[in-house]
C-alpha positions as CSV (number, residue, x, y, z in Angstrom):
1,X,152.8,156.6,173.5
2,X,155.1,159.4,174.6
3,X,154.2,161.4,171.9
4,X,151.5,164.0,171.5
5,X,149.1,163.8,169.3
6,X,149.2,165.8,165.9
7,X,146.2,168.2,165.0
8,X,142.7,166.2,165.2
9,X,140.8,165.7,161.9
10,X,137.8,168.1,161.1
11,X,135.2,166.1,163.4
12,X,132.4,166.6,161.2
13,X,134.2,165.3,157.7
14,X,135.9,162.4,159.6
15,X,132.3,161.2,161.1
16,X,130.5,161.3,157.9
17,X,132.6,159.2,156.6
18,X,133.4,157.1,159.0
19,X,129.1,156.7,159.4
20,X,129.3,156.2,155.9
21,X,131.9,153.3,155.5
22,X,130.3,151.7,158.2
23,X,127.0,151.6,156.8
24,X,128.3,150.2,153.4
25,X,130.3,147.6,155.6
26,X,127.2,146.5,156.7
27,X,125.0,146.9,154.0
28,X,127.1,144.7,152.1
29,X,127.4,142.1,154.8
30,X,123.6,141.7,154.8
31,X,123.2,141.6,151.3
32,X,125.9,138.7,151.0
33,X,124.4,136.8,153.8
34,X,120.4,137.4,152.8
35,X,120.4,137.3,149.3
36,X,122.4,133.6,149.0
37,X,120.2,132.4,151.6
38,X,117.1,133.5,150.0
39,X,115.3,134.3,152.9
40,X,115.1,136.6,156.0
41,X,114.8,133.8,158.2
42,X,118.1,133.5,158.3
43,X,118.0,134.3,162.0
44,X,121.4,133.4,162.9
45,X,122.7,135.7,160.7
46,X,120.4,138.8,161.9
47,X,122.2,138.1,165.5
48,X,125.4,138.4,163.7
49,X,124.7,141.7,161.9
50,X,123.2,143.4,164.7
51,X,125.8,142.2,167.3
52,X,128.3,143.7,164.5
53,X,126.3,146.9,164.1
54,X,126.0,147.5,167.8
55,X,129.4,146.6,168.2
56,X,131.1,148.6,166.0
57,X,129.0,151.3,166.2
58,X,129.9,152.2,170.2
59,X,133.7,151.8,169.2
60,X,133.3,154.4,166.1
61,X,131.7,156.8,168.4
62,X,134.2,156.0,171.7
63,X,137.0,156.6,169.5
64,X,135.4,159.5,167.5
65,X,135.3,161.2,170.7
66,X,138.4,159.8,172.7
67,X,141.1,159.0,169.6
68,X,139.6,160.5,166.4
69,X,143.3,160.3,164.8
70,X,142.9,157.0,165.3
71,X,139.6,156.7,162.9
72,X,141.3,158.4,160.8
73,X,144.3,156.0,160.2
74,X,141.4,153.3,160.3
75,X,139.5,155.1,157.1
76,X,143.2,154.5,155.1
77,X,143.4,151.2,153.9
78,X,145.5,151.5,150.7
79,X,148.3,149.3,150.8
80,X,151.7,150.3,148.9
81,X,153.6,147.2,149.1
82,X,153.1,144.0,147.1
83,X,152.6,141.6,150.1
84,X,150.3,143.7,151.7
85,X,148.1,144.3,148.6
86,X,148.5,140.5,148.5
87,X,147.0,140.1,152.0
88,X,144.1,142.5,151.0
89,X,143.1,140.5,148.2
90,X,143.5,136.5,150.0
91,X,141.4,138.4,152.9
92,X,138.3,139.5,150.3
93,X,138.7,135.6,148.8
94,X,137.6,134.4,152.0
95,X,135.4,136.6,153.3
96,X,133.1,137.4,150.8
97,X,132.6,133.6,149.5
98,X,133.0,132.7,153.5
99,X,129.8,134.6,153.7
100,X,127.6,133.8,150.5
101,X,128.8,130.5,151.8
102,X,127.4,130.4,155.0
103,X,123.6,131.9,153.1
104,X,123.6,129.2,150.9
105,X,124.3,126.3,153.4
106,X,121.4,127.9,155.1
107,X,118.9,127.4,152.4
108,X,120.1,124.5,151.0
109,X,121.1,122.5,154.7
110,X,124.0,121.2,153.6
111,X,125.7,121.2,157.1
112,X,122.4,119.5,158.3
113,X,122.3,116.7,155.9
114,X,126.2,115.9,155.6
115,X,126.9,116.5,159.5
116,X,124.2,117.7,162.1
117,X,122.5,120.8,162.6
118,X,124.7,123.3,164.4
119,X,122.7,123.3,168.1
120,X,121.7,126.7,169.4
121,X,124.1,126.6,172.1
122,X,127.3,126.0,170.2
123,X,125.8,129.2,167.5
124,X,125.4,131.4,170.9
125,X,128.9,130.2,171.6
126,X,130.1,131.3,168.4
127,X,128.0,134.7,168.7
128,X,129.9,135.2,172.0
129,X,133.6,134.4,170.5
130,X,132.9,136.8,167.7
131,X,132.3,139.2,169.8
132,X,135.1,138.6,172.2
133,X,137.1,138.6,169.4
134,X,136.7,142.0,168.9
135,X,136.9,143.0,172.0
136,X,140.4,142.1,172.0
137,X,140.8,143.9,168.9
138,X,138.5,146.9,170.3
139,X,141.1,146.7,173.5
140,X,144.4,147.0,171.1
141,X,143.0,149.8,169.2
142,X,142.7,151.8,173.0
143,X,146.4,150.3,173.7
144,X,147.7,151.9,170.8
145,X,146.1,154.9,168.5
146,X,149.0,153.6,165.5
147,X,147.2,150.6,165.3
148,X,146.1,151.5,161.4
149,X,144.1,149.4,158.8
150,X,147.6,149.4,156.7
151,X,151.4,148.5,157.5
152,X,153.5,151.3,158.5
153,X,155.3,153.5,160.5
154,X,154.5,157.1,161.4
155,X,156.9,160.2,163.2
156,X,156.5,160.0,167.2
157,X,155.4,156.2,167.0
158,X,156.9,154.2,169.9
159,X,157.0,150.4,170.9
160,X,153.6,149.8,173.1
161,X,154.2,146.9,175.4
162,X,151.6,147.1,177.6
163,X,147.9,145.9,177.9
164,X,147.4,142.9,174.9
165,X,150.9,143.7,173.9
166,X,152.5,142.9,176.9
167,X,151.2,138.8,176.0
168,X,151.7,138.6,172.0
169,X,153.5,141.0,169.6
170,X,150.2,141.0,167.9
171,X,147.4,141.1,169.6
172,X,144.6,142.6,166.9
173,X,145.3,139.4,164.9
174,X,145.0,137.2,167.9
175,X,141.1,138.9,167.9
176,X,140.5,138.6,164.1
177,X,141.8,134.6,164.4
178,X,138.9,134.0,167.3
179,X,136.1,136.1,165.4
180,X,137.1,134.1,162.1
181,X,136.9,130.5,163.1
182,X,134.0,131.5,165.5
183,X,132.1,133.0,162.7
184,X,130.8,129.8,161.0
185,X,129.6,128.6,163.9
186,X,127.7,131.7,164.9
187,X,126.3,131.6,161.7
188,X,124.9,127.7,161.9
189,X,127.3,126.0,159.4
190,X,130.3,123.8,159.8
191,X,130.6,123.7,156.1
192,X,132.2,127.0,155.5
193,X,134.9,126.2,158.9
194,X,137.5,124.8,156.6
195,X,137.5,128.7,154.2
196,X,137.3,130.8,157.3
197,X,139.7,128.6,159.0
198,X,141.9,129.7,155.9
199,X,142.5,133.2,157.4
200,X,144.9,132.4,159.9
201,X,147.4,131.6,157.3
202,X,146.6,134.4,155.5
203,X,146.9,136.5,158.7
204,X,150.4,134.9,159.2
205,X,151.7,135.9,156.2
206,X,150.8,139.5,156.7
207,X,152.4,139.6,160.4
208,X,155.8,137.9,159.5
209,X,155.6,140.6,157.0
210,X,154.9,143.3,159.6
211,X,157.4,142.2,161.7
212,X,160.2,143.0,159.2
213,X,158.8,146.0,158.5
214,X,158.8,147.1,162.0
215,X,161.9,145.6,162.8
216,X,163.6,147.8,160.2
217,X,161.3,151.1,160.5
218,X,160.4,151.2,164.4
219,X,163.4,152.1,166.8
220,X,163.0,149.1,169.8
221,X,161.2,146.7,168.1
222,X,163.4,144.1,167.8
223,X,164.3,144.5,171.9
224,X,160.3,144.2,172.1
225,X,160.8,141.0,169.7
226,X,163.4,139.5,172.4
227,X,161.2,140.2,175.7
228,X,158.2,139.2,174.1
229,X,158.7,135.7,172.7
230,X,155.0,135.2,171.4
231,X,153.5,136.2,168.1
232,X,150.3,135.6,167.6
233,X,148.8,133.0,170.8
234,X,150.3,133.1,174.0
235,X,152.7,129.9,175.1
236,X,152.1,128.3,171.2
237,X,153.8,130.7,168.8
């Protein structure tokens, strides 16, 4: 990123509400999670909150501090083109039921009576690739301040090919695919695997339409596109 940076937010505005969007996020994550399962006991998904609140909450206030154009470009997630708006709206269908889901197979054991419980190991493991998958999408996001919540191109954005991007063309999706198909697991239930396992579709639909956009909008790409033969997982596609 060659670039400077243009003038940073008011830091004050662009915390509150960042805090504020975060808490919702949340908020709203609990509420799906508790309320179908009925219960607080739910204890799998308390580690899952709380490893997402403590998570998230240490990159808000890394990038507040180090890239606070880049939580700004984060807090814009209005899509203007059709597929995109498409994307936004397959990606609520699976995570919101995904989630209510997972609550209700808690409190009525449907993964224990039509499979076997989930063992504690295998849930730490899918604690751990949760979070490892957004480290990888924490990483990108210090790779490259463009990297917005919506598709497109802004003046003085270059072609990063370094860190995660120097192994797939894109490597935030990469981290949402791990934390996706790790999340049922970390949350006890093998019955909701099959709807979360729907986002990587849904996530390849939204990069092959990325792709052209930045192929027609982002001087180098394409060159990028030629040295870097990998999409989404390294050596498969």
């Amino acid at each position: 990123m060659s670039s400077p940076h243009p003038a940073s937010p008011p830091v004050a505005s662009l915390k509150a509400r960042a805090t504020k969007r975060l808490a919702i996020t949340l908020a709203v994550l609990a509420l799906l999670l508790f309320l179908s399962a009925g219960t607080f006991r739910f204890w799998q998904a308390w580690l899952f909150v709380v490893m997402q609140a403590v998570l998230w909450t240490y990159f808000f206030y890394d990038f507040l501090k180090n890239d606070p154009q880049l939580v700004e470009r984060r807090l814009h997630a209005r899509e203007t083109e059709t597929e995109q708006k498409w994307f936004q709206r397959l990606w609520v269908l699976i995570t919101i039921p995904g989630f209510v889901l997972a609550g209700f197979d808690f409190r009525f054991g449907w993964t224990n009576q039509r499979f076997v419980p989930v063992p504690m190991w295998l849930v730490l493991a899918g604690q751990v690739g949760v979070v490892a998958g957004y480290w990888v999408v924490f990483w990108v996001m210090k790779t490259n301040t463009f990297a917005a919540s919506t598709i497109r191109v802004e003046s003085g954005q270059t072609v990063i090919e370094t860190g995660p991007y120097s192994m797939v063309r894109h490597p935030m999706y990469t981290g949402m695919v791990v934390t996706m198909l790790a999340a049922p697991l970390a949350l006890g239930s093998y019955v909701t695997l099959p709807l979360f396992a729907l986002a990587v579709p849904v996530l390849i639909f939204r990069l092959v339409h990325e792709e052209r956009t930045l192929k027609r909008d982002l001087r180098g790409y394409g060159d990028y596109c030629m040295r870097t033969r990998f999409r989404l997982l390294p050596w498969v596609w």
